[in-house]
CHARMM internal coordinates of N, CA and C (Angstrom, degrees):
IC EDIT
DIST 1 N 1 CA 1.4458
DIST 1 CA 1 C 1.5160
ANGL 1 N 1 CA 1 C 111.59
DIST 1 C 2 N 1.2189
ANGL 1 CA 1 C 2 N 105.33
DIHE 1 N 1 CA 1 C 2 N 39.47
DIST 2 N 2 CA 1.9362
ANGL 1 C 2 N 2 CA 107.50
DIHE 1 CA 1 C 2 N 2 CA -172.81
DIST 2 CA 2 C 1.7915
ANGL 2 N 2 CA 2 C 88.62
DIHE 1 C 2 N 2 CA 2 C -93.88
DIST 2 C 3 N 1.0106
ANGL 2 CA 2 C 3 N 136.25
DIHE 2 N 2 CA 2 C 3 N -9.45
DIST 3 N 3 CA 1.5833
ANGL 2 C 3 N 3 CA 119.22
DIHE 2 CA 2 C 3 N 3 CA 172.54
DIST 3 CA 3 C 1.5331
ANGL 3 N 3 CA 3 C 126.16
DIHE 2 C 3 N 3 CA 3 C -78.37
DIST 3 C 4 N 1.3757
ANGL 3 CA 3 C 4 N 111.42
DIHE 3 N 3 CA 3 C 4 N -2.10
DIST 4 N 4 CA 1.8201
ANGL 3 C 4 N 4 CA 128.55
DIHE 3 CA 3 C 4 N 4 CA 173.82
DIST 4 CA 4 C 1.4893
ANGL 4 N 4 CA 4 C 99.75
DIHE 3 C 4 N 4 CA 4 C -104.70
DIST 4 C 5 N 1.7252
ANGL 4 CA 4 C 5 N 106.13
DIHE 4 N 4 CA 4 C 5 N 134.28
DIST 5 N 5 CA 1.4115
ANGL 4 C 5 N 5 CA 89.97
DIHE 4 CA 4 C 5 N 5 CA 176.00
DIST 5 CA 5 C 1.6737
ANGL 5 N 5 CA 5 C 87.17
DIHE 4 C 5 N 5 CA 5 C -121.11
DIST 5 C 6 N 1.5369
ANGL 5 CA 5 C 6 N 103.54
DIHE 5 N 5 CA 5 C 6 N 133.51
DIST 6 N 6 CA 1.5484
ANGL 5 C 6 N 6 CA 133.93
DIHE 5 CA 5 C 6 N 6 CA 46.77
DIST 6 CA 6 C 1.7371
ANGL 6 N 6 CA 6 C 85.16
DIHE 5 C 6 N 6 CA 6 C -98.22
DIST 6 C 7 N 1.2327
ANGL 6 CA 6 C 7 N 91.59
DIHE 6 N 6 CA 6 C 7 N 165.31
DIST 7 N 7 CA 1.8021
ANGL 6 C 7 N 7 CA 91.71
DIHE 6 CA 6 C 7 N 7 CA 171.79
DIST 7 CA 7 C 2.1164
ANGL 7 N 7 CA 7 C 105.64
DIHE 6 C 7 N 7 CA 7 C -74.09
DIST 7 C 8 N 1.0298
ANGL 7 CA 7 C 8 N 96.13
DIHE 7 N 7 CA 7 C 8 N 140.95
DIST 8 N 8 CA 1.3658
ANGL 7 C 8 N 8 CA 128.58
DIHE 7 CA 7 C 8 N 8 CA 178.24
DIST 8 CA 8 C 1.5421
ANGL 8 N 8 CA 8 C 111.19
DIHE 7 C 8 N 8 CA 8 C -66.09
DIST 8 C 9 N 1.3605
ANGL 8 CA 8 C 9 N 128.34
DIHE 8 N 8 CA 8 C 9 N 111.28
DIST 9 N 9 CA 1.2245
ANGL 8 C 9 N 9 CA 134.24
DIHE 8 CA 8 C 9 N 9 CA -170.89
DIST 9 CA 9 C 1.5660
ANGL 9 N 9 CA 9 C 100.30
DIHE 8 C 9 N 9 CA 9 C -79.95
DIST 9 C 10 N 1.4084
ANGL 9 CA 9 C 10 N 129.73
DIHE 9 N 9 CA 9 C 10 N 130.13
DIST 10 N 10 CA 1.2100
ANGL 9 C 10 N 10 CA 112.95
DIHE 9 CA 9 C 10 N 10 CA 155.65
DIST 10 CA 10 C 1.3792
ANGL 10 N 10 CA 10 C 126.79
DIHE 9 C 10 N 10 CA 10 C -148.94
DIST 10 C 11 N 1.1361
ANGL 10 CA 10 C 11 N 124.06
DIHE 10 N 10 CA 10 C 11 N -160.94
DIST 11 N 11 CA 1.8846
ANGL 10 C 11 N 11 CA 131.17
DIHE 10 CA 10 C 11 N 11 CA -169.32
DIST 11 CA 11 C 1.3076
ANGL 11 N 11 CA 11 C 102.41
DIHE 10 C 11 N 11 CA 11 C -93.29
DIST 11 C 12 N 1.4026
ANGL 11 CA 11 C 12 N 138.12
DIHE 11 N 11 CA 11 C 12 N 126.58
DIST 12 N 12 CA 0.9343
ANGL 11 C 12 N 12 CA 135.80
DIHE 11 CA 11 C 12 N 12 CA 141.49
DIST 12 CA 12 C 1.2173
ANGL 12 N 12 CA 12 C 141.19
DIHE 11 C 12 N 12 CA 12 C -97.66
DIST 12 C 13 N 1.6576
ANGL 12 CA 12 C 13 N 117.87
DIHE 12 N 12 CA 12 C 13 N 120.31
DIST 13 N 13 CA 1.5625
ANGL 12 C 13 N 13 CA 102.56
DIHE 12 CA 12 C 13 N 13 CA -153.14
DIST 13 CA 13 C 1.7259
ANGL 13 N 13 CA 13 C 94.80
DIHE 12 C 13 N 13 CA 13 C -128.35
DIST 13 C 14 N 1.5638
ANGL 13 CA 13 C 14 N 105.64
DIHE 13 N 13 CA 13 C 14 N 146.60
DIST 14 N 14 CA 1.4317
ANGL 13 C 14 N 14 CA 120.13
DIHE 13 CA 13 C 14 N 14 CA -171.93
DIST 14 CA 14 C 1.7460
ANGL 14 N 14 CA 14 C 92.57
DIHE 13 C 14 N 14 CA 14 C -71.36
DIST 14 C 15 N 1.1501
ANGL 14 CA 14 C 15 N 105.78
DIHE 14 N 14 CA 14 C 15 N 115.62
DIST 15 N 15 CA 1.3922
ANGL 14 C 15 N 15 CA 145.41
DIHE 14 CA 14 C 15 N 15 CA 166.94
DIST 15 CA 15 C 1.7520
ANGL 15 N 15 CA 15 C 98.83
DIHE 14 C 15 N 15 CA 15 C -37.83
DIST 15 C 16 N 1.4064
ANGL 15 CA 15 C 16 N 102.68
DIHE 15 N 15 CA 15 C 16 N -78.60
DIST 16 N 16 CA 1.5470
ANGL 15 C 16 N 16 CA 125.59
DIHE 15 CA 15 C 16 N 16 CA -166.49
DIST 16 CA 16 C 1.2371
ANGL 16 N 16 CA 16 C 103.26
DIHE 15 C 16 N 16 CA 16 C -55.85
DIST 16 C 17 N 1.3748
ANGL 16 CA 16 C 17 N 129.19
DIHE 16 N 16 CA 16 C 17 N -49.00
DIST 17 N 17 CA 1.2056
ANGL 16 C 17 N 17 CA 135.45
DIHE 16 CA 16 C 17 N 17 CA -167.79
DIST 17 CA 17 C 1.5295
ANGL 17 N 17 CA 17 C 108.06
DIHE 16 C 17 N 17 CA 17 C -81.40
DIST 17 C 18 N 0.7901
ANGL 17 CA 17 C 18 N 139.54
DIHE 17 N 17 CA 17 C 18 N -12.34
DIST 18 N 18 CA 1.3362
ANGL 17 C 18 N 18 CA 150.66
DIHE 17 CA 17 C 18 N 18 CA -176.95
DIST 18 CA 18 C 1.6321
ANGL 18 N 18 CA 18 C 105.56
DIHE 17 C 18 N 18 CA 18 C -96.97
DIST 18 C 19 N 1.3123
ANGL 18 CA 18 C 19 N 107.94
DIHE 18 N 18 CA 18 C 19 N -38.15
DIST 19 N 19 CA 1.9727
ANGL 18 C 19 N 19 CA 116.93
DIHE 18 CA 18 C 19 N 19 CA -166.79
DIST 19 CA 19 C 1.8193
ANGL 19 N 19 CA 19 C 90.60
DIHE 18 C 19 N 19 CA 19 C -88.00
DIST 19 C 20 N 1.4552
ANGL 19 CA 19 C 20 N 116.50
DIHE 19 N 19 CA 19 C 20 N -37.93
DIST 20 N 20 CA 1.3218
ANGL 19 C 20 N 20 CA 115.76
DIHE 19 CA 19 C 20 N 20 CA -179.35
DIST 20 CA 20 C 1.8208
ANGL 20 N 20 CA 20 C 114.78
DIHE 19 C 20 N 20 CA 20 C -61.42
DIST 20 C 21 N 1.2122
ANGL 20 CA 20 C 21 N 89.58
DIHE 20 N 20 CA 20 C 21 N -59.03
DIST 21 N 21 CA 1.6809
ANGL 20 C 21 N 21 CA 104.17
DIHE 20 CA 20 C 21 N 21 CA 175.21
DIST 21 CA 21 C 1.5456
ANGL 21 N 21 CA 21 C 125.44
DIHE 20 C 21 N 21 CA 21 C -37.73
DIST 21 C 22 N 1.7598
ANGL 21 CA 21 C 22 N 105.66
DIHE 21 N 21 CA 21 C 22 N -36.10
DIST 22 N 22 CA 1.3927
ANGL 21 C 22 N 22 CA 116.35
DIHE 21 CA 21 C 22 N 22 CA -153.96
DIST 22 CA 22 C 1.3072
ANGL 22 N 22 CA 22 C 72.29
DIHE 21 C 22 N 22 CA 22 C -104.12
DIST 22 C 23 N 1.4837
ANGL 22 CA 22 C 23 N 160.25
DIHE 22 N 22 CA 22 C 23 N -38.34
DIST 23 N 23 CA 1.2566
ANGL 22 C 23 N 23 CA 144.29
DIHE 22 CA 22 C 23 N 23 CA -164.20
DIST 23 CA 23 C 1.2317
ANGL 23 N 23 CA 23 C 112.93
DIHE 22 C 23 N 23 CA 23 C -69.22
DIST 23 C 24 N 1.5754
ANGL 23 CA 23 C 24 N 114.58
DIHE 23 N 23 CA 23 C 24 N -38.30
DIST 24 N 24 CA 1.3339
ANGL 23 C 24 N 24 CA 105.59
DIHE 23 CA 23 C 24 N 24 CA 179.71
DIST 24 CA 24 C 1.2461
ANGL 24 N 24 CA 24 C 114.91
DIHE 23 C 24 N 24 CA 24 C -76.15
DIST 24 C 25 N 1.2331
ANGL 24 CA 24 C 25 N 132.52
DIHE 24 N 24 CA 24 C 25 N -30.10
DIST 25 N 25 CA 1.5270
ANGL 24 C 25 N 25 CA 131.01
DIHE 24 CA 24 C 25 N 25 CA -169.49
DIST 25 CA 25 C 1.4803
ANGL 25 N 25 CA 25 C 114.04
DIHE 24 C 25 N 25 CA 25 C -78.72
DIST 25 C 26 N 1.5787
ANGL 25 CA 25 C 26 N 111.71
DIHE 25 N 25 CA 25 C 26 N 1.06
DIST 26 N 26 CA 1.6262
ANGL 25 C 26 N 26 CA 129.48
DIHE 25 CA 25 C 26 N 26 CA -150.26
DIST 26 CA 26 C 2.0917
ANGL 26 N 26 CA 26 C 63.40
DIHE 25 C 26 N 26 CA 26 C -111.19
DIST 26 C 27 N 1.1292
ANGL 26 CA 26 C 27 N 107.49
DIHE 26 N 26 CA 26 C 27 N -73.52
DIST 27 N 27 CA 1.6594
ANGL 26 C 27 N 27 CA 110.41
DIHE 26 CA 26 C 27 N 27 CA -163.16
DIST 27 CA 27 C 1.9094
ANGL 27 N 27 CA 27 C 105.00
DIHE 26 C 27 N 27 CA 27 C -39.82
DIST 27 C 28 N 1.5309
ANGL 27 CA 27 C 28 N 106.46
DIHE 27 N 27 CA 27 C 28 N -62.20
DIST 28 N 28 CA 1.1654
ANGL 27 C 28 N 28 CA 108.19
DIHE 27 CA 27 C 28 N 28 CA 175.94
DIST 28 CA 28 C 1.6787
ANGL 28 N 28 CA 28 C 119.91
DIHE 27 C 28 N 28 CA 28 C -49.66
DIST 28 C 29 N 1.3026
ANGL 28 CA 28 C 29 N 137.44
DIHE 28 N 28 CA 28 C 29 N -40.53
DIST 29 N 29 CA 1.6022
ANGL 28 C 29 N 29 CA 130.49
DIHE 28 CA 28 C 29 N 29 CA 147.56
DIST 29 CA 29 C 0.7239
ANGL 29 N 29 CA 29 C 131.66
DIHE 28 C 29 N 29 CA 29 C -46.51
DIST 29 C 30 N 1.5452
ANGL 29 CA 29 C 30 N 131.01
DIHE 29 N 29 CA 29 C 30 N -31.15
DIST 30 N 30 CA 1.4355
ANGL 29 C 30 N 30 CA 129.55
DIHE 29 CA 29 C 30 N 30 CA 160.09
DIST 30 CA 30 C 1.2503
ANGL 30 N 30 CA 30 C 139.60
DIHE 29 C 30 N 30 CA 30 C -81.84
DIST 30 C 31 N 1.5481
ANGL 30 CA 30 C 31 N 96.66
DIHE 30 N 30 CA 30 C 31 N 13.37
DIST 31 N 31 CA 1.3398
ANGL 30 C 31 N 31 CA 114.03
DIHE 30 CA 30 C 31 N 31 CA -177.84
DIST 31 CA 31 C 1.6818
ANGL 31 N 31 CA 31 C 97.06
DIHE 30 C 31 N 31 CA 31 C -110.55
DIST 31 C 32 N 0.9948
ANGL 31 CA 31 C 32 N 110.98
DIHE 31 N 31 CA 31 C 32 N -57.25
DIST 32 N 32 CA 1.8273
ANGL 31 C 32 N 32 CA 115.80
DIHE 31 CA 31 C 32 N 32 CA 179.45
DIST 32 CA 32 C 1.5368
ANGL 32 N 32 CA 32 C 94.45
DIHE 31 C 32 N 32 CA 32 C -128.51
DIST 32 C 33 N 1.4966
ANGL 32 CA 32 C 33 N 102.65
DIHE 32 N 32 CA 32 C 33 N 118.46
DIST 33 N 33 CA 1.5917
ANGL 32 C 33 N 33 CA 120.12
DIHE 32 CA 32 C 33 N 33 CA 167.01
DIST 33 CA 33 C 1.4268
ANGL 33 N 33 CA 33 C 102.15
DIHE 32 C 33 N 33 CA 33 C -65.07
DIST 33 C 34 N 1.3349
ANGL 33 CA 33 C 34 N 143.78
DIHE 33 N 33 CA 33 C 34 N -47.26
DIST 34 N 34 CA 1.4252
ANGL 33 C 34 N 34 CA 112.19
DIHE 33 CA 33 C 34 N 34 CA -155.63
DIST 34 CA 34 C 1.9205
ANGL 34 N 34 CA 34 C 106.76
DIHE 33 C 34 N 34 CA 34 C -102.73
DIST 34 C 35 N 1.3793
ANGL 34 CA 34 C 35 N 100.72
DIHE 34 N 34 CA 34 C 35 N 50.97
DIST 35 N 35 CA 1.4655
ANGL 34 C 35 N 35 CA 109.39
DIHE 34 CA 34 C 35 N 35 CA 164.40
DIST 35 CA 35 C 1.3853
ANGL 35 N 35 CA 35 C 122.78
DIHE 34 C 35 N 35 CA 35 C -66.12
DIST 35 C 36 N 1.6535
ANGL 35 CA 35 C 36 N 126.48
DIHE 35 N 35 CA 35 C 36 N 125.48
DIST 36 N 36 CA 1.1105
ANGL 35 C 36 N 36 CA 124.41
DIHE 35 CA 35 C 36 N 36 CA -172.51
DIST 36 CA 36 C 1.4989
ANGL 36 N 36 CA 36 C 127.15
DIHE 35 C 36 N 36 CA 36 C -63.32
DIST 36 C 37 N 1.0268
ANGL 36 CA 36 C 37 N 132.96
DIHE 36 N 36 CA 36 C 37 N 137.08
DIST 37 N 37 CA 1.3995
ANGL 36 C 37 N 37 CA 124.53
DIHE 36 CA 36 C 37 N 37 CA 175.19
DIST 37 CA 37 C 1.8080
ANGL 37 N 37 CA 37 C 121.30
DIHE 36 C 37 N 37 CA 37 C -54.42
DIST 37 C 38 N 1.7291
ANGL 37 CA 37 C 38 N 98.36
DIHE 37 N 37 CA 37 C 38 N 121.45
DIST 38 N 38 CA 1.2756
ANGL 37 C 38 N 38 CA 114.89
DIHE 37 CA 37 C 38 N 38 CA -155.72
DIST 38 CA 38 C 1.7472
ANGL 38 N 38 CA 38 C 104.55
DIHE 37 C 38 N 38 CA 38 C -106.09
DIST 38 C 39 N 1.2152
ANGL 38 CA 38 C 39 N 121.07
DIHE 38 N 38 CA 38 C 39 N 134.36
DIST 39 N 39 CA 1.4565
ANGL 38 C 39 N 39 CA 123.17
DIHE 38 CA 38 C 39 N 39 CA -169.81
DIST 39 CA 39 C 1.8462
ANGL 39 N 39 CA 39 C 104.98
DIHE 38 C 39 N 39 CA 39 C -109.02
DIST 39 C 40 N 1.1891
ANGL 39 CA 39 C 40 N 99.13
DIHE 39 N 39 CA 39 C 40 N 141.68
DIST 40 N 40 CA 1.6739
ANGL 39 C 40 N 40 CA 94.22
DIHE 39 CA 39 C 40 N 40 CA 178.71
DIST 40 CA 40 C 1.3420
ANGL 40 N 40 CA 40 C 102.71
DIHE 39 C 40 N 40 CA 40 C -155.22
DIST 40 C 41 N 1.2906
ANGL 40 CA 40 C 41 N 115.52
DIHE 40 N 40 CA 40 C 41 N 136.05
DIST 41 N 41 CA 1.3443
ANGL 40 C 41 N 41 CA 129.96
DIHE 40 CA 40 C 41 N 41 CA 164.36
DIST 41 CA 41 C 1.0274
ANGL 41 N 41 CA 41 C 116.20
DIHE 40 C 41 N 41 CA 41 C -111.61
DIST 41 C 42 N 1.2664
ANGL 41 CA 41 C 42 N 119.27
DIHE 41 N 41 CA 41 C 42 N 146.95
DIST 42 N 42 CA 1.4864
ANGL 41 C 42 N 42 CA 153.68
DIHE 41 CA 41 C 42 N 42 CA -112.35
DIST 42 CA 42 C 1.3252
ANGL 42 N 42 CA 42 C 113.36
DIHE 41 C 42 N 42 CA 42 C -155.47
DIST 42 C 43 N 1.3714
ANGL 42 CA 42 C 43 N 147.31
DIHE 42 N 42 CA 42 C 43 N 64.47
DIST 43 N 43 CA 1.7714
ANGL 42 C 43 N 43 CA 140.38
DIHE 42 CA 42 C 43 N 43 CA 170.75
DIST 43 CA 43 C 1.2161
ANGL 43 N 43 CA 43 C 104.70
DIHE 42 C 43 N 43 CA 43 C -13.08
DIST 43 C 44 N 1.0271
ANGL 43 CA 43 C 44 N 135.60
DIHE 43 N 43 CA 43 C 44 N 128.92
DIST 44 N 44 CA 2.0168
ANGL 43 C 44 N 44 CA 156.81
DIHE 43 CA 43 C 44 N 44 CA 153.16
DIST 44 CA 44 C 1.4822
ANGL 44 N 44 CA 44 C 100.39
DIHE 43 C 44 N 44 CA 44 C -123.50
DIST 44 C 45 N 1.2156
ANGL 44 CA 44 C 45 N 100.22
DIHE 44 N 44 CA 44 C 45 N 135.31
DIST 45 N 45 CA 1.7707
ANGL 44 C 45 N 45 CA 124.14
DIHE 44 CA 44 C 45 N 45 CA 171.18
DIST 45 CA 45 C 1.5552
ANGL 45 N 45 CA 45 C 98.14
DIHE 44 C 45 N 45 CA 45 C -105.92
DIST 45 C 46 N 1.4442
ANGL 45 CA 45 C 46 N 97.23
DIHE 45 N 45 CA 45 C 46 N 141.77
DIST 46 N 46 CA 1.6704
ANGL 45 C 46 N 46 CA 116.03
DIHE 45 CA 45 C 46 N 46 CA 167.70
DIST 46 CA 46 C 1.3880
ANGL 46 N 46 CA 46 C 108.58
DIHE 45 C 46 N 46 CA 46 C -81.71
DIST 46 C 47 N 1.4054
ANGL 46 CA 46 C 47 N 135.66
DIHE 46 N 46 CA 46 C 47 N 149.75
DIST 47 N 47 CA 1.0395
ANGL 46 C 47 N 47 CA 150.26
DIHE 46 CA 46 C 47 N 47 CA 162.04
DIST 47 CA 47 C 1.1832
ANGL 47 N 47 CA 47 C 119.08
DIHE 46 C 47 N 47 CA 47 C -104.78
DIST 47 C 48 N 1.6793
ANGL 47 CA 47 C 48 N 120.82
DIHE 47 N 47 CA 47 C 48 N 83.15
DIST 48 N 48 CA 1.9749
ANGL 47 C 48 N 48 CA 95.89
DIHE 47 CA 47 C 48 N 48 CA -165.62
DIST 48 CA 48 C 1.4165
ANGL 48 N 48 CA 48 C 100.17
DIHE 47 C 48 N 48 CA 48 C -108.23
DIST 48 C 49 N 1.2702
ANGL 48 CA 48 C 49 N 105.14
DIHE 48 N 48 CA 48 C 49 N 124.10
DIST 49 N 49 CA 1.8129
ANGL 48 C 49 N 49 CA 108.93
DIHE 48 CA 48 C 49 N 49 CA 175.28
DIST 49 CA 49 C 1.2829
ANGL 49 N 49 CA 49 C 105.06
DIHE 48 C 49 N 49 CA 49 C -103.21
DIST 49 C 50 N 1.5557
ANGL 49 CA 49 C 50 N 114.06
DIHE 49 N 49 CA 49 C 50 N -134.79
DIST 50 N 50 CA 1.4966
ANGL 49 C 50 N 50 CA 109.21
DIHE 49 CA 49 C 50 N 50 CA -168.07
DIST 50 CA 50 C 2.3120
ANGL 50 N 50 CA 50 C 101.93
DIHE 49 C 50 N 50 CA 50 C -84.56
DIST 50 C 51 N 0.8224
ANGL 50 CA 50 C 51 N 117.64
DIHE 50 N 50 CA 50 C 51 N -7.58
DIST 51 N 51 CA 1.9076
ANGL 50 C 51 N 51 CA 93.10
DIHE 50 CA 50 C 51 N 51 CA 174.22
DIST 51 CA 51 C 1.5953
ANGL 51 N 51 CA 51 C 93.31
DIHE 50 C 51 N 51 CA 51 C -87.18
DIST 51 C 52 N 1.2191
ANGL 51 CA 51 C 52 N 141.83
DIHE 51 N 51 CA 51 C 52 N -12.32
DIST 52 N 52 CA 1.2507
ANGL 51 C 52 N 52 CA 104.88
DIHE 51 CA 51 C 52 N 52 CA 167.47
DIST 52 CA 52 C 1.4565
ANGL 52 N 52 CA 52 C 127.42
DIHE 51 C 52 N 52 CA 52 C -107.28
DIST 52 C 53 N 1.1773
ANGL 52 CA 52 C 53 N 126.25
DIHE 52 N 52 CA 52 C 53 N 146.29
DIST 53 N 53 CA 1.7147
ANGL 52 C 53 N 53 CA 137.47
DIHE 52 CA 52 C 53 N 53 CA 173.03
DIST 53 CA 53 C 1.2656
ANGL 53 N 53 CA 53 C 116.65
DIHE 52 C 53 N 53 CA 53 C -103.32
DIST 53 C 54 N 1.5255
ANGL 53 CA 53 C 54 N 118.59
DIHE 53 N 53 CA 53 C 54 N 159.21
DIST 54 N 54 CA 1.6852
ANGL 53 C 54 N 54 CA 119.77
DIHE 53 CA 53 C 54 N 54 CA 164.85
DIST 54 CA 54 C 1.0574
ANGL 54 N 54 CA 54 C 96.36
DIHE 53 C 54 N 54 CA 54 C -84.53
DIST 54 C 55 N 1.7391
ANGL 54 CA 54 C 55 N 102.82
DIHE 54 N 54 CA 54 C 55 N 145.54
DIST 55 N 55 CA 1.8830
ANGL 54 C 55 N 55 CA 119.44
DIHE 54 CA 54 C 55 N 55 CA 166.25
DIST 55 CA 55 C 1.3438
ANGL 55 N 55 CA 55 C 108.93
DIHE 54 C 55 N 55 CA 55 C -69.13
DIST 55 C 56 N 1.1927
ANGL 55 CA 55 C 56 N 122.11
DIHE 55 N 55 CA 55 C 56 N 138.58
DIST 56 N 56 CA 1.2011
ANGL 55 C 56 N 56 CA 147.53
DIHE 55 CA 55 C 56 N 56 CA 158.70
DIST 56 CA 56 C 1.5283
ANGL 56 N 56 CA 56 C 123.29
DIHE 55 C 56 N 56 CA 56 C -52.85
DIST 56 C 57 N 1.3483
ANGL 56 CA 56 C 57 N 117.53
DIHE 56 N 56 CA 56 C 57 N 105.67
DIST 57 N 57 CA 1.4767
ANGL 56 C 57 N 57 CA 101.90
DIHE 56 CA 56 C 57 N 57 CA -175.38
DIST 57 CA 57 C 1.4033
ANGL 57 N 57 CA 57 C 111.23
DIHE 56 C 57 N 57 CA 57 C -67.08
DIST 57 C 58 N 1.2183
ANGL 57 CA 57 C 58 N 99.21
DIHE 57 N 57 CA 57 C 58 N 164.11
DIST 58 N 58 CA 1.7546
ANGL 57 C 58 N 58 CA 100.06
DIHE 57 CA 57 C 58 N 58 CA 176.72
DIST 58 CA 58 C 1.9704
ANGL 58 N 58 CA 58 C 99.56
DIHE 57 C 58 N 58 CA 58 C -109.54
DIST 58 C 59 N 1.4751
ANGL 58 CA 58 C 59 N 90.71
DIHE 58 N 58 CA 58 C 59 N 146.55
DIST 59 N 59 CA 1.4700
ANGL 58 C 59 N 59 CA 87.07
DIHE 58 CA 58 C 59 N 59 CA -144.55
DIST 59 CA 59 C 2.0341
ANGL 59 N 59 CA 59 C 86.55
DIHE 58 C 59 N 59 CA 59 C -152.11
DIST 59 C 60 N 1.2334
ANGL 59 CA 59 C 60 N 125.30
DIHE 59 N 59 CA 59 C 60 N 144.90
DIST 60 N 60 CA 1.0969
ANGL 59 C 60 N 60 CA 132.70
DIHE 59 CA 59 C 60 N 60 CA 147.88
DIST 60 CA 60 C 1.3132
ANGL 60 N 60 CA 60 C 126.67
DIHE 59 C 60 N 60 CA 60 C 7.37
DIST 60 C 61 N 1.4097
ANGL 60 CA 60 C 61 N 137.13
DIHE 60 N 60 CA 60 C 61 N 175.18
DIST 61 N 61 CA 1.4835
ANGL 60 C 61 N 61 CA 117.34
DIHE 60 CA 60 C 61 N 61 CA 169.33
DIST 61 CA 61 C 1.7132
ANGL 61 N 61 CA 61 C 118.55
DIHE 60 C 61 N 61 CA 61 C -92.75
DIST 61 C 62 N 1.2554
ANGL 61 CA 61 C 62 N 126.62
DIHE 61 N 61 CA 61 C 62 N 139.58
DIST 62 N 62 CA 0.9468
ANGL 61 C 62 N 62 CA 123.56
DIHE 61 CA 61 C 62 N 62 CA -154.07
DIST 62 CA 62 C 1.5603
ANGL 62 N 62 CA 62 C 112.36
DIHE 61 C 62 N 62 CA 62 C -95.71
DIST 62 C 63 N 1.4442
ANGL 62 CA 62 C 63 N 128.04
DIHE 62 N 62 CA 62 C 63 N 148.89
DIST 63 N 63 CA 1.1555
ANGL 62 C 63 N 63 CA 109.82
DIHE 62 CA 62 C 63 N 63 CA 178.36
DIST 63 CA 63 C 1.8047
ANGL 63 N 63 CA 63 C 110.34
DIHE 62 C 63 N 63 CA 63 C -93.03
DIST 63 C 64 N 1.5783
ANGL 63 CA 63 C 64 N 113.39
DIHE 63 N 63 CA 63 C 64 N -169.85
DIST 64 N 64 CA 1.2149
ANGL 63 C 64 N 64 CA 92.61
DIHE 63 CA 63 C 64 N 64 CA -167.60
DIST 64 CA 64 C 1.8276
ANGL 64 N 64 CA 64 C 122.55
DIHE 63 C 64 N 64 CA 64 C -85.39
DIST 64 C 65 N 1.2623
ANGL 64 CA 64 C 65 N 87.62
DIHE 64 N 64 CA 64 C 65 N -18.10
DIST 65 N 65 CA 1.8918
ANGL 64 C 65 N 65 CA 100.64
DIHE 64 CA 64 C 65 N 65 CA 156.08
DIST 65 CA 65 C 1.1957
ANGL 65 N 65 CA 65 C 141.79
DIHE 64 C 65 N 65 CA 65 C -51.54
DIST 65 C 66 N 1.4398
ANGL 65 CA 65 C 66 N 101.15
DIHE 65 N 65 CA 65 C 66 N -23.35
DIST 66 N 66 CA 1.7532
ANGL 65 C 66 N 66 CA 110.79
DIHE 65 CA 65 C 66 N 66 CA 167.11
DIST 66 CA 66 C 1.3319
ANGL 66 N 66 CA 66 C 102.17
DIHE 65 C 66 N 66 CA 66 C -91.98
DIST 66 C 67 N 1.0948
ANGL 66 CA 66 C 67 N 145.84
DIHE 66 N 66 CA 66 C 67 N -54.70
DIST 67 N 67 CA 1.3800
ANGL 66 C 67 N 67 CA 150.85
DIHE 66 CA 66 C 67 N 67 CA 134.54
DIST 67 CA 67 C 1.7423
ANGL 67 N 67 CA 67 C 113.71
DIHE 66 C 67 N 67 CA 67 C 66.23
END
COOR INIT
IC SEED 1 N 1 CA 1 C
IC BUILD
């Protein structure tokens, strides 16, 4: 998403691992229909370019040097 400016923060998710995962669970249903619903997580990396910032702690009153 570097062609929108600010650049566009986003998810990046392993492709393969995701197309692998869903194949097998696609194989395992078509083998026995009443397979229980199966949960899987998956690693995704953030991409933060320019729309995202760090939060600001909230913090005491500040003088004008921290500023």
């Amino acid at each position: 998403m570097t062609v929108l400016r600010p650049y566009v923060s986003t998810i990046e998710q392993p492709l393969d691992e995701l197309g692998h995962a869903c194949w097998e669970l696609l194989q395992r249903r078509m083998k026995k229909m009443d397979v229980p619903p199966v949960h899987r997580r998956i690693a995704c990396t953030l991409r933060a370019r320019e729309s995202t910032r760090r939060i600001r702690r909230k913090s005491g009153p500040r003088s004008r040097s921290e500023v």
